[in-house]
KEPASE-31134 format. One record per residue (C-alpha): x, y, z. Coordinates in steps of 0.5 Angstrom, whole numbers, plus 500, padded with zeros to 3 digits. Each point is the difference from the previous one (the first is absolute). Layout:
BEGIN
XYZ ...
//
This chain:
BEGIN
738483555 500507497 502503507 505494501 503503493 501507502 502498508 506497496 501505495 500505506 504496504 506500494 499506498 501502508 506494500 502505494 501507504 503498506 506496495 501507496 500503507 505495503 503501494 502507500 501500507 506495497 502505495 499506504 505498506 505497495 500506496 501504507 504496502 505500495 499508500 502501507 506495499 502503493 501508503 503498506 505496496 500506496 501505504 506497504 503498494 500507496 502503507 506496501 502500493 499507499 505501507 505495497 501504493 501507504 505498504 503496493 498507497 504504505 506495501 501500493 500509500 505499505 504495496 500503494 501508504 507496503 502497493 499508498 504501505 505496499 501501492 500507502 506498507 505496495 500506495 502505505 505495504 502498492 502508499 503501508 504494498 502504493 501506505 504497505 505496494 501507498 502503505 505496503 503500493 500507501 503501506 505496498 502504495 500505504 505497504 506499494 499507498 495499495 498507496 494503498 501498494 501493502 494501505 495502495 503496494 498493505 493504501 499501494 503492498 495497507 494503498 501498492 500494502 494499504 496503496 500495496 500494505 495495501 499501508 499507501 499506494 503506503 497507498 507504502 506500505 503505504 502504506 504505503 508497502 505505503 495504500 500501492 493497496 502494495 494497496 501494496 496504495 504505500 495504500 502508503 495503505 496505498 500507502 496499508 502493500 503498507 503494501 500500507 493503501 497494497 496495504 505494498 506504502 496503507 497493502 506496499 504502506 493499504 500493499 509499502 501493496 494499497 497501494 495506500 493500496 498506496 492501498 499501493 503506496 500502493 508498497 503507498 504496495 495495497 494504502 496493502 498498507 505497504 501497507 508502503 504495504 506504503 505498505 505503504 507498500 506499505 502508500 494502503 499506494 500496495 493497497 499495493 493500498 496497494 494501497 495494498 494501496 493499503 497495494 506496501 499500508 492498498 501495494 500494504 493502503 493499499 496505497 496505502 495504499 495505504 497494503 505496502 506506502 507499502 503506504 507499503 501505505 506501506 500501506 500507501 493499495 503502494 497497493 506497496 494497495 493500499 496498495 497507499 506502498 498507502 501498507 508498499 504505505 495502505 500499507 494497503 502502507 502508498 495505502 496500494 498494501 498500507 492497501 501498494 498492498 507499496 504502508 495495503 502494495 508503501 499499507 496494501 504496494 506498505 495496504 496496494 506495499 497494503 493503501 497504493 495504502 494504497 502508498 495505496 504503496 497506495 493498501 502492500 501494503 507497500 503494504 508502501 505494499 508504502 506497501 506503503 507500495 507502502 498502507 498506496 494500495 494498500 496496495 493501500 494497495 493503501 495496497 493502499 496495505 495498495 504499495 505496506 492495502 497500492 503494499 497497506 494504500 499496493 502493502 496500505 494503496 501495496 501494504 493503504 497500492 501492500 498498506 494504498 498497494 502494502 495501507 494503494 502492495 499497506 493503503 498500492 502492500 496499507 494504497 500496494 501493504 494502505 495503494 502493497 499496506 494504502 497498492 502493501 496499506 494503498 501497493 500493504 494502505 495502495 503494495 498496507 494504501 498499493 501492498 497499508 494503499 499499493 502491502 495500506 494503496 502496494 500494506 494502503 496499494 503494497 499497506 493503501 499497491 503493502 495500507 495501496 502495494 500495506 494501503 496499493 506494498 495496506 493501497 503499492 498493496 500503494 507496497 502506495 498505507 505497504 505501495 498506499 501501507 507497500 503504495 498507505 503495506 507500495 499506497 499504507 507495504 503503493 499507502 501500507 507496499 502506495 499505505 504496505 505501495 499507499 502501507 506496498 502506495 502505505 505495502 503500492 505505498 498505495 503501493 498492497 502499493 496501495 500497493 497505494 500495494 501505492 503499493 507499501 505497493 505496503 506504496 499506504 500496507 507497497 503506497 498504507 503495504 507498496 501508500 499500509 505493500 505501495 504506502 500496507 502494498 506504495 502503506 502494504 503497492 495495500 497498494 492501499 496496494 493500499 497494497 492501496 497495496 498504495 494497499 496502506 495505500 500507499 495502504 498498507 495502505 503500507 503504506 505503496 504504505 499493505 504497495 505505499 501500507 501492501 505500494 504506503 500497507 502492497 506505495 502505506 501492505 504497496 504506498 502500507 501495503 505498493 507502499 503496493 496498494 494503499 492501501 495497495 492502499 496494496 493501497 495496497 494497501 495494499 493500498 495497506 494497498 493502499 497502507 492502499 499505493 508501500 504497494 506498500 503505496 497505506 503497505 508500502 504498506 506505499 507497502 505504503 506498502 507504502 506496501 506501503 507498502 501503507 501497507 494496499 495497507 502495505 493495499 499501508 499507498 495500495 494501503 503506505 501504494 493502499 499502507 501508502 507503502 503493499 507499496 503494499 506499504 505500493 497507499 502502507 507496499 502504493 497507503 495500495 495506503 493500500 494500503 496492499 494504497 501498491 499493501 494501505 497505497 500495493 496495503 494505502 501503494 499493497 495498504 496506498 501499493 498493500 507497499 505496502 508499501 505494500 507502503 505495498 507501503 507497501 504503505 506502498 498500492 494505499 493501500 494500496 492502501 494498496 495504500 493498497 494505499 494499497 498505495 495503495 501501493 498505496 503500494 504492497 504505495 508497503 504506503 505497495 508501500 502504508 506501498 498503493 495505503 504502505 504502495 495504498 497504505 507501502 501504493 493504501 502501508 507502501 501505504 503506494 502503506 507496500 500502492 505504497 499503494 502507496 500498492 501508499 507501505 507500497 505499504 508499499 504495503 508502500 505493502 506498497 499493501 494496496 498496505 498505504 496503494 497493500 498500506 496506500 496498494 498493504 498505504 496504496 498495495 492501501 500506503 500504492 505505502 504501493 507500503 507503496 506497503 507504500 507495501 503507502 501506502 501503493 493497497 497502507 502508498 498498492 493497503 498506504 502505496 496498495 493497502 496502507 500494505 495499505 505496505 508498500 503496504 508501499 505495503 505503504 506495498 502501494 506501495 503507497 494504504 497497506 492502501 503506505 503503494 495498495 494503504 503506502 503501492 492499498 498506506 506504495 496499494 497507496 495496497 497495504 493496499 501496506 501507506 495497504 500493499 502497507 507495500 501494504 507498502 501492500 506498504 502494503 499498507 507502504 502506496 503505504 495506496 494500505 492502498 502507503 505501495 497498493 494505503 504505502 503500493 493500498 498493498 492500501 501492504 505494499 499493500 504495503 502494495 499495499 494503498 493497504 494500496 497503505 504506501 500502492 493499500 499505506 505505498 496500493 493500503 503506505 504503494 496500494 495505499 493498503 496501493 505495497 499494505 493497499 496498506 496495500 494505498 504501494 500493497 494499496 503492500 502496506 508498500 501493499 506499506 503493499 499496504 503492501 494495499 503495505 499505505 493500500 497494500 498494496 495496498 498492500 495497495 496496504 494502504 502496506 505501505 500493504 506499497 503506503 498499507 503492501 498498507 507495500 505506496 501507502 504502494 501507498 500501493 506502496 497507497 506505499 503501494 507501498 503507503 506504498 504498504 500493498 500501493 507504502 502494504 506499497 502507500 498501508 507497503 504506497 494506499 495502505 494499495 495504505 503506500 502500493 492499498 499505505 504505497 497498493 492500503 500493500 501499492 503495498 501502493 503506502 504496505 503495494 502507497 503503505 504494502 502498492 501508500 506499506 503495496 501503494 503506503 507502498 500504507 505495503 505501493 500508501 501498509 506497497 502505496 500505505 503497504 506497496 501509498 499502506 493504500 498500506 495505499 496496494 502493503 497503508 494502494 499492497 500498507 494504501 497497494 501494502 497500507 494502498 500495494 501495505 495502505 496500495 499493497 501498508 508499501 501503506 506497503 503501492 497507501 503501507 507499497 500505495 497505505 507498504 504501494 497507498 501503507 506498501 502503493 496506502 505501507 505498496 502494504 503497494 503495504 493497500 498500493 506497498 500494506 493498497 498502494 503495496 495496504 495504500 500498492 501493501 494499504 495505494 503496495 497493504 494504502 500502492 500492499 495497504 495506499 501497493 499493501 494502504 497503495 501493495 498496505 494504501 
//
């Protein structure tokens, strides 16, 4: 037997080596395989790629070498244009018997205006006519100047009809480089010439530099720009240059028009670009080879870099799978080795004890023997069905569920759990309410975090497959009876059920929803993602915990589930009110992160309308900042020259001096407390001043109203000096936030929710009190209630204010008034007022009105405000009279 065991096990452990050896030699020719391809593909790639950018690289050269030449072509043309224009003006002249005076007079009146002229500059015009020199600078020769040994005047002859090009030369009048064009007229003698400067001829260029030169040459070699402009002048085909690399390049530039080539100049590479202008000129760039190919020598650098990271991922990834491959069968073959040679030793002795126990089973009369020899008999087929089992468990998949039972108190799976769902189901404006019997214990003994994971799991379905109504979570419990040393009072069954009004389930598919990966067909109709695992995942978790579920649904109407789990109690004290206690645990553990205070800041807030200032007290009513409050300019200037401030916020609109006039008033101000006291311009949306110009006057921020809570909190946490805000370490109390309690959750005084979960009713508890919104529902037809205790942090005592404040104000008598005098100026002033009182309280279409009517009486359109302001005014008085009915009715 023992050589049998070993035989096997060999055999395995052979069977192991030769699957390893197939198994590399699987990888190995994968990894090869994909090697070979990988740089074949490469190569070619990278190589054709490589030649399809040179030649784009060296077409785009020639392209961009020809629009050289072809800027530098029409500006000669240009000038010859000039030239010719001139010179049949000219000759005409002379014709009718014009005088010097007259001809030099027409010079001098050609060449004023074309240095002014947006096609061509001129530097100068000249020439030589009936053998006198004229110049429309009327510039005199010096001493040794000849006109007619210059090369303009020699050059032009030569040329007959056609315009004749003159290298570069220094201009005896201007004294800067100029380029001269002359042309020779109808008597033969005469020559008219101009000089045109070298800048202007290379404006439209593209810059050079000395590894990216640009050398215009003639065809006699002679260099009419360079970039090293200590070559300008010379002749690179004269003795001093001969076997020099300067008459190579002048005598190879011709040929390099469609074919640029390769040429060392002064101990460097260069690719020559040349193109041919006005059948006389070259224009030639040099750019240095490795700066022409850098590019390209990058790109494909970097091409090359992510074909080998990506081959490296991919040999790490293979090397990965094989290691992994190569533990998993050697995992499974000694897992097979193991629990077979560990089954048939076990097998072989129990086989041998149940063979023995047979034998003796013959020669037994005892009665109490064969008993005794009938329990070995069951007990040993028990043993050997076990290990037939064990051999089953290589089948099963790791990771089984466990159950770890503990102390647990029901409050805390309550509270963790209506903190996991209620935001969700916030967000999807569903209502969320959890109903407790108060009387339940306090403290049980379970899988806590089993528990926590059924009610989420039933929580985060019915939030899904719900889209109006709401999602509600029951719990109670009933007392078991008696089982063994267990009391009543030590053993209950906890009753969670969780209801909701969402799509409901067809009766065909309620046993497919326990299955893996299965949604049901109204899912798939309503596109409700997800991957059929929750309900699933329940059940097991049920199963686990000795419980039990009970689903009650009508398609269309909604869904509940009961669940049911027996638990041990430890500790009969009731948990009490829900709502209550998480009324208090939210007191103690509330995030003091969110929490603003700075009980030692003072700040000044500057506004001409007391509703703004209203408003910003709403805001900072818990906040401890002692605020002073100033209705204009002058009490700002008063404030801030008497005490120091920490912050200020100054309205930009307001009457006599405006919030520009009254900062820069404070700025001038000897003795100032408040020099560094950061100040925040407040200005309405749609004003023609931008952020950039109140900070370029100096304003530290500016805020845009109506004000947002939000916004003023942040400029004061960023503004205030950082010792005057506490932080939550600071505080030695935690602040109490308000909080509605009908958001949170409420509780029923019974200790059964059989009456929750009605087999023949699904029915949703109403458990949402009255909003904000419906009790302004008489004011919701004429003012967006939302926006206006948006604006007022959802206080609806600052939001009665305000609207009482709206009322009250005698800013329509003071519109009219303006308006019948004329004041344009304060009446464009009220209106503003105006706007932001009404976007204030929510009254944007009467807000959008008067910020009409301010625009317009600011571009003086007049017209405009005369044609809708008596309207504009009964249309406040109406809104006036329904706010004030609203508010009675309220």
């Amino acid at each position: 037997m023992l050589f049998l065991e070993i035989s096997y096990i060999l055999i395995v452990f052979f069977r192991t080596i030769e699957s390893e050896k197939r198994l590399r030699a699987f990888y190995g020719s994968i990894l090869v395989a994909v090697s070979i391809a990988l740089a074949a593909v490469s190569y070619y790639a990278l190589r054709d790629y490589a030649e399809t950018i040179k030649r784009e690289t060296l077409l785009a050269g020639i392209y961009s070498n020809e629009k050289d030449a072809e800027s530098i072509s029409g500006f000669l043309a240009r000038g010859g244009s000039v030239l010719r224009v001139t010179s049949h003006i000219v000759e005409k002249s002379l014709e009718h018997g014009a005088t010097q005076a007259q001809i030099e007079s027409l010079l001098v009146s050609e060449a004023e205006y074309y240095k002014h002229s947006n096609d061509i500059v001129l530097c100068s015009m000249f020439g030589i006519l009936r053998e006198e020199f004229f110049s429309g600078e009327r510039w005199t020769p010096a001493l040794g100047y000849v006109p007619s040994n210059r090369p303009w005047y020699q050059n032009a002859p030569m040329e007959k009809d056609k315009i004749a090009l003159i290298p570069t030369h220094m201009n005896p009048y201007s004294g800067e480089q100029v380029v001269t064009i002359s042309l020779r007229l109808s008597d033969k003698k005469s020559v008219l010439a101009i000089d045109v400067y070298l800048k202007d001829l290379l404006a439209n260029v593209k810059k050079s530099d000395l590894s990216n030169m640009l050398v215009i040459l003639d065809k006699k070699g002679s260099v009419i720009s360079h970039t090293d402009i200590s070559q300008n002048g010379r002749n690179y085909l004269s003795a001093e240059c001969w076997g020099t690399d300067e008459e190579n390049l002048a005598k190879a530039a011709p040929y390099a028009k469609d074919d640029p080539f390769v040429i060392n100049l002064r101990g460097k590479e260069y690719r020559v670009f040349s193109s041919l202008i006005q059948d006389e000129w070259l224009v030639v760039r040099l750019v240095e080879d490795d700066q022409l190919w850098k590019p390209l020598y990058t790109a494909v650098l970097r091409i090359a870099a992510i074909i080998f990271l990506g081959y490296v991922l991919f040999v790490i990834l293979v090397a990965i799978a094989f290691i992994k491959h190569i533990q998993l069968i050697r995992s499974n073959h000694s897992k097979t080795a193991f629990l077979t040679s560990m089954s048939s030793e076990i097998r072989s002795s129990i086989n041998g004890i149940l063979g023995m126990n047979s034998i003796i089973q013959k020669d037994l009369h005892d009665e109490s023997m064969k008993e005794y020899s009938n329990n070995i008999q069951s007990a040993g087929q028990g043993v050997l069905s076990l290990v037939n089992d064990v051999l089953d468990v290589t089948k099963i998949e790791s990771g089984r569920l466990s159950i770890e039972s503990m102390e647990y108190e029901v409050f805390t799976i309550l509270q963790e759990c209506y903190n996991e769902n209620e935001p969700k189901i916030k967000a999807k404006g569903l209502t969320f309410h959890i109903d407790c019997d108060p009387d339940i214990p306090s403290c049980l003994w379970g899988d806590e975090n089993r528990i926590i994971q059924i009610i989420n799991n039933l929580l985060s379905n019915a939030t899904k497959f719900t889209e109006v109504g709401g999602v509600s979570l029951s719990v109670g419990f009933d007392n078991l009876p008696p089982v063994g040393a267990l009391h009543s009072d030590d053993y209950i069954m906890l009753k969670i059920a969780v209801k909701d009004t969402g799509i409901g389930i067809r009766t065909e598919e309620k046993k497919s929803i326990f299955q893996k990966y299965i949604l049901p067909s109204s899912a798939e109709q309503n596109e409700i993602e997800g991957m059929g695992l929750g309900l699933s995942l329940t059940q097991e978790l049920l199963a686990k915990c000795g419980g039990h579920m009970t689903i009650n649904s009508r398609y269309g109407e909604g869904s509940s589930f009961l669940v049911e789990i027996p638990q041990l109690v430890l500790n009969t004290e009731p948990m009490g009110d829900f709502t209550m206690r998480y009324r208090t645990a939210s007191r103690n553990n509330k995030d003091l992160a969110d929490v603003f205070l700075a009980p030692e800041a003072r700040i000044l807030i500057v506004d001409d309308v007391e509703l703004n200032l209203k408003m910003f007290r709403g805001f900072l009513k818990n906040s401890q900042v002692k605020i002073d409050e100033a209705l204009s300019g002058h009490q700002c200037l008063q404030l801030v020259e008497s005490r120091h401030y920490d912050l200020i916020f100054l309205d930009h609109m307001m009457p006599v001096m405006d919030g520009i006039d009254v900062f820069r008033k404070m700025k001038m101000m000897d003795k100032f407390p408040n020099k560094d006291t950061p100040v925040i311009a407040l200005a309405s949306e749609g004003e023609s001043l931008t952020k950039d110009s109140f900070l370029a006057e100096g304003f530290a921020d500016y805020l845009i109203k109506p004000l947002k809570e939000r916004d003023l909190r942040r400029s004061l946490k960023w503004y205030l000096p950082k010792q005057l805000v506490l932080t939550p370490e600071d505080l030695n109390e935690p602040v109490i936030p308000s909080a509605s309690a009908a958001s949170v959750a409420g509780s029923v005084p019974s200790n059964k929710i059989d009456s929750i979960f009605d087999d023949d009713e699904i029915e949703l508890r109403s458990i949402t009190a009255a909003t904000p919104l419906d009790r302004f529902k008489s004011l919701g037809e004429f003012l967006d209630i939302k926006a206006g205790l948006n604006y007022c942090a959802d206080d609806e005592e600052i939001y009665v204010e305000m609207l009482q404040e709206y009322v009250a104000s005698p800013l329509c008598r003071n519109v009219d008034a303006c308006y019948r005098n004329s004041d344009w100026d304060n009446y464009r002033f009220y209106m503003h007022v105006l706007y932001d009182s009404s976007i204030a309280i929510g009254a944007v279409s009467m807000a959008e009105k008067f910020r009409n009517l301010e625009n317009a009486s600011r571009e003086s359109r007049l017209k405009v405000v005369h044609e809708n302001h008596d309207l504009a005014m009964a249309l406040h008085a109406e809104l006036i009279e329904n706010i004030q009915k609203g508010l009675e009715e309220r």
